[in-house]
N, C-alpha and C positions, 0 to 999 in steps of 0.2 A: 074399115073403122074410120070417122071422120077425125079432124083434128081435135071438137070440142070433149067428146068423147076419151079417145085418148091419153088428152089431159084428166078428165076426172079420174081414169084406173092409177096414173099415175102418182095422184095427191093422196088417192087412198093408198096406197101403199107405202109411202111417205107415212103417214100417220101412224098406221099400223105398226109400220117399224119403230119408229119414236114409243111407242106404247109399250114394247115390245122390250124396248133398250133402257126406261124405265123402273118396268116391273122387277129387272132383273138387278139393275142398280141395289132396288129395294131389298130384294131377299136378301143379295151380298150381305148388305147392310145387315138385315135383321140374323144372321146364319152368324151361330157359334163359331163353324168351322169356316168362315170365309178368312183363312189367314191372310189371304193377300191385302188383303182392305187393314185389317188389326191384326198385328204380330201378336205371337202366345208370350206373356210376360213371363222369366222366370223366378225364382224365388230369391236370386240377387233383387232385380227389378223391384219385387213386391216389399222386400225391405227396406231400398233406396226407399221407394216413398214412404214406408210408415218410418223410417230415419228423419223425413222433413216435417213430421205430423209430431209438434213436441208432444201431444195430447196421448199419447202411447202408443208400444211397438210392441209385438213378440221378440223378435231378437234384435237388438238394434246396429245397424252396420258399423261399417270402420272395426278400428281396432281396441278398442277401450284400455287406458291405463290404471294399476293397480298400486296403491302406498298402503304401506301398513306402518304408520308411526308410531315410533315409543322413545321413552328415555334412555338413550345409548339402548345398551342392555334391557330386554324388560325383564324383572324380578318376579317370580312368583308371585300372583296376586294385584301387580299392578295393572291400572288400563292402557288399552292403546288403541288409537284412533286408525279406522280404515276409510280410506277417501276412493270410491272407483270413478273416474274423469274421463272427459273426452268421448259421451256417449252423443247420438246424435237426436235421444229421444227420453222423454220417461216410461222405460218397460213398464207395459202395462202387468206383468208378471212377475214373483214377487224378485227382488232380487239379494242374493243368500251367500254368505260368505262361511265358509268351515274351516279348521283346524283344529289336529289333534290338539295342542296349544290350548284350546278354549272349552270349554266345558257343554256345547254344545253349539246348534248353529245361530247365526249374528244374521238379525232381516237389516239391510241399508233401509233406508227411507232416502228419497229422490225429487229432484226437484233442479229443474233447466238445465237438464241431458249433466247430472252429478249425483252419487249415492254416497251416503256416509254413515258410519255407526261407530258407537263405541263399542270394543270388546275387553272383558276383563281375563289375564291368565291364572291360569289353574293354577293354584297354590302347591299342589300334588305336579307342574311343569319338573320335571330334569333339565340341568342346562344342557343345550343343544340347539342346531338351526329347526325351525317347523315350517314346512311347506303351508301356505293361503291361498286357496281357490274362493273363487267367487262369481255362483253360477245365476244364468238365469234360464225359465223355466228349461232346468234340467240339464243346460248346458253349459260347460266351464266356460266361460269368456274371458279369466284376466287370470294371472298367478302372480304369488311373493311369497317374501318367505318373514319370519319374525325370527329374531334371535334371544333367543329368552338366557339367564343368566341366573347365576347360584341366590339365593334367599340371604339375608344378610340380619343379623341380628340386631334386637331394635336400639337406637341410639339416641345421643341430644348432641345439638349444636348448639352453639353460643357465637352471636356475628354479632357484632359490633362493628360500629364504624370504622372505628381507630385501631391499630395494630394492636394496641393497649387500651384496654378500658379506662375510662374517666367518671370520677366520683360524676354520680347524678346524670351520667348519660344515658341513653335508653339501649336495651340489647336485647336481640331478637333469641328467639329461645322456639326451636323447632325441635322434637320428639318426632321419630321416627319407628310407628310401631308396625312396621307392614313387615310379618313375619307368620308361620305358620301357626294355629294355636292360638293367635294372641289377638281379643276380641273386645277386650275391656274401653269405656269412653269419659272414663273419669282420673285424670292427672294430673296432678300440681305439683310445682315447682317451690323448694326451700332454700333459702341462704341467708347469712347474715349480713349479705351485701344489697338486701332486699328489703325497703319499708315490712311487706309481710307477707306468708305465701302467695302465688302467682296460680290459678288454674290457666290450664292448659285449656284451648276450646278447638275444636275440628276446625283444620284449614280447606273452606271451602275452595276455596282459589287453586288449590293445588292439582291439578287433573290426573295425570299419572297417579300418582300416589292415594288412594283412597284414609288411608292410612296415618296422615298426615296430622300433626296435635302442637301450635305456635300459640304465643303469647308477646308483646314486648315493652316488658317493665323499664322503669327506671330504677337506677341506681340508688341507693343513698347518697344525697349529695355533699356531705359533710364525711362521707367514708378514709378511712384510713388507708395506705401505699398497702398492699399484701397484694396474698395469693387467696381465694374465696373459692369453697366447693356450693354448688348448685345440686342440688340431691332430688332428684323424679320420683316421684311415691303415686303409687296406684289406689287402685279401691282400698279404702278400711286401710291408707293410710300404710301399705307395704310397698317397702322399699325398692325400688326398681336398680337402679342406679345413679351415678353420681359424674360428675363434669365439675373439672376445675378453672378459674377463671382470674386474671391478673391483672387488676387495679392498679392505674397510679396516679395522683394527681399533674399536671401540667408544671413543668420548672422553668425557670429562666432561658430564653433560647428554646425553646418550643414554640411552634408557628400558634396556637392556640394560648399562650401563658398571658399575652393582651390581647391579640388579634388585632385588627388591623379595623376600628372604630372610625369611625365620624358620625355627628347627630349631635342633641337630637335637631331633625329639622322641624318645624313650627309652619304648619299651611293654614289656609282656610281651605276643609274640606267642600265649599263649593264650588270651590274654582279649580281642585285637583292637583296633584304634585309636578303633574310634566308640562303645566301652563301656572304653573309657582313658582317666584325666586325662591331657592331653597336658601332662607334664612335659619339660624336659630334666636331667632325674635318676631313676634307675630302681637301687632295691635288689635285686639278681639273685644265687645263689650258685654258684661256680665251677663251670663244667662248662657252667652255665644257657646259656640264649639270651633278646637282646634285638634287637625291631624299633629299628631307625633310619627316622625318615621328616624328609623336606627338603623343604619347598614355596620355591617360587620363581616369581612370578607372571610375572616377564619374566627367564628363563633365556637365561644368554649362546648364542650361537648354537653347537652342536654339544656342547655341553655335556655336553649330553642323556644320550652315553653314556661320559663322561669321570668323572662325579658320584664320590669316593667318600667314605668315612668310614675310621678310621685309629682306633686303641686302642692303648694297649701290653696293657689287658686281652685284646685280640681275637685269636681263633688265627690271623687273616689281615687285609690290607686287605680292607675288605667294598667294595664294587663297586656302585651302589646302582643301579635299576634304572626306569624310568618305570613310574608305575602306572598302564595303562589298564584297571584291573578297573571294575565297575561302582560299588565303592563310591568309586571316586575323582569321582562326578560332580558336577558343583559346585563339587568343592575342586581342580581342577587347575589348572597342572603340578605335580605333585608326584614323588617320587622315593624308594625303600623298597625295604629288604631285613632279611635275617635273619641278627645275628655271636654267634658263639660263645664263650660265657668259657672263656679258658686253666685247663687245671685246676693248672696247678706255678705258680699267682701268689701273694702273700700279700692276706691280705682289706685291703679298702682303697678311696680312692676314687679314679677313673681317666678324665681326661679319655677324651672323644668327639670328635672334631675334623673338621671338612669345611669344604674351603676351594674358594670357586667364584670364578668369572669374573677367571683368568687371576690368581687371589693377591690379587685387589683386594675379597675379603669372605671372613671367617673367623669361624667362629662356635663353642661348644665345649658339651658337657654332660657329662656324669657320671652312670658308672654305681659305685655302692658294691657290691662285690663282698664278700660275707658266704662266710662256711667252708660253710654250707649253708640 
């Protein structure tokens, strides 16, 4: 065999091989069972990734955490919020919370690897602890438990600000009908410590308590020192029950008997109170407008919305209003509105007058009213 020859057996065999070493790359590749190329995922594996896939998993990894919230105790009948946290995914499957506790099973609804639902207790509950499961398809993933507590008959509360109620201040008045049995949504409130009955209207705000019927009046404010029964009356006007309540006016030596006044101050409302010398004298010209503002650091009780300011400049009694904007923080309670000068007055200078806690402080400024 010559050398030119030689070399060509040898290139082809070259080739061959390479073609050879190729093809078999390929099958590797395309072959189910080629584990050495791609390891067999397990079913940890498979759910690590549907755990990074917020778009949904079957079972989602980790350990997921379970709360079952209520008010201390839950009561027969009230609600309590289930929160399951710390999921790495939204199950794509439904996910379901039970207890005997509850009257049947609770779907979460989900949303950025979090499930929540409300659930309401069996009225028909015994007090005792109840175990909470909360599965997904099919599998318990979290537990807790609820501690449910004795049924409690229905009641009224009367809160007030003050240890002692104050002629004319407002009192909150919550009816507590969450009891077995008891279904009615029509209840008002009687006294003689009341302008005139008070319906009662469902307090949506209340979460727990479904149950829940507030209202809050004001006082008489011209009421007499006693002791006042409040009386709950149901549909057609039947008597539920009663709550007693102790009035007194403010004496001498009570932080509220003056409180603690200054005012009124006198601005132009376009320039604003906190780039105003707080005067109580304000040169304005007919037609103009001026802020009045009243701080009072212990405002007689109900006061609040009684406050006003009086002119013969002003084209009405102005009405003064509590300031909860932002800039009143720090400086509260205070009280502020906007009065307008009469245009048929002659120019001149015109008490400001606001008298608070029941006549017993009077204070006065001045606005000079100029032709323009």
């Amino acid at each position: 065999m010559n050398w030119s020859r030689l070399m060509g057996v040898l290139a082809a065999g070259l080739v061959l091989g390479g073609c050879s070493t190729s093809a078999s790359t390929t099958e590797a590749a395309q072959s189910p069972t080629a584990s050495a190329h791609h390891p067999h995922k397990t079913d940890a594996h498979h759910t690590a990734d549907h755990g990074n896939d917020k778009s949904g998993c079957t079972i989602p990894a980790g350990k997921p955490t379970l709360f079952v919230d209520s008010d201390s105790d839950a009561r027969p009948g009230q609600r309590v919020r289930i929160d399951l946290n710390d999921l790495k995914c939204n199950p794509a499957d439904p996910v379901v919370a039970r207890s005997s506790a509850f009257s049947g099973p609770v779907r979460l609804s989900c949303r950025d690897g979090s499930c929540e639902a409300t659930a309401s207790v069996l009225m028909t509950a015994k007090p005792r602890s109840y175990p909470v499961s909360v599965t997904i398809a099919g599998r318990t993933v979290a537990r807790d438990k609820i501690r449910v507590g004795r049924s409690r008959r229905p009641s009224l509360e009367l809160n007030q600000a003050e240890r002692v109620a104050r002629p004319g201040a407002s009192v909150w008045m919550v009816f507590d009908d969450l009891y077995p049995g008891e279904r009615g949504t029509h209840f008002t409130v009687r006294s003689a410590a009341l302008p005139r009955p008070v319906r009662l209207t469902h307090d949506a705000s209340e979460f727990y308590n479904p149950r829940t019927f507030a209202a809050r009046p004001a006082l008489k404010p011209g009421l007499a020192d006693g002791t006042y029964t409040f009386e709950v009356l149901g549909p057609h006007g039947r008597h539920l029950m009663e709550k007693r309540l102790t009035v007194r006016a403010s004496r001498p030596g009570d932080p509220d008997y003056l409180g603690k006044a200054y005012g009124p101050d006198l601005y132009d409302p376009g320039v604003g109170y906190a780039d105003s010398p707080h005067k109580h004298r304000l040169r304005v010209a007919r037609g103009g407008q001026v802020e009045v503002m009243w701080h009072d650091m212990t405002p007689d009780p109900g006061e609040e919305t009684r406050l006003t300011a009086t002119s013969p400049a002003f084209t009405h009694v102005l009405h003064l209003r509590s300031d909860d904007s932002k800039s009143a923080d720090g400086d509260n309670p205070r009280f502020v509105n906007t009065a307008t000068i009469r245009t048929d007055i002659k120019p001149g200078r015109y008490p400001v007058t606001v008298v608070a806690h029941h006549g017993r402080v009077k204070k006065v400024g001045y606005v000079i009213v100029t032709a323009r």
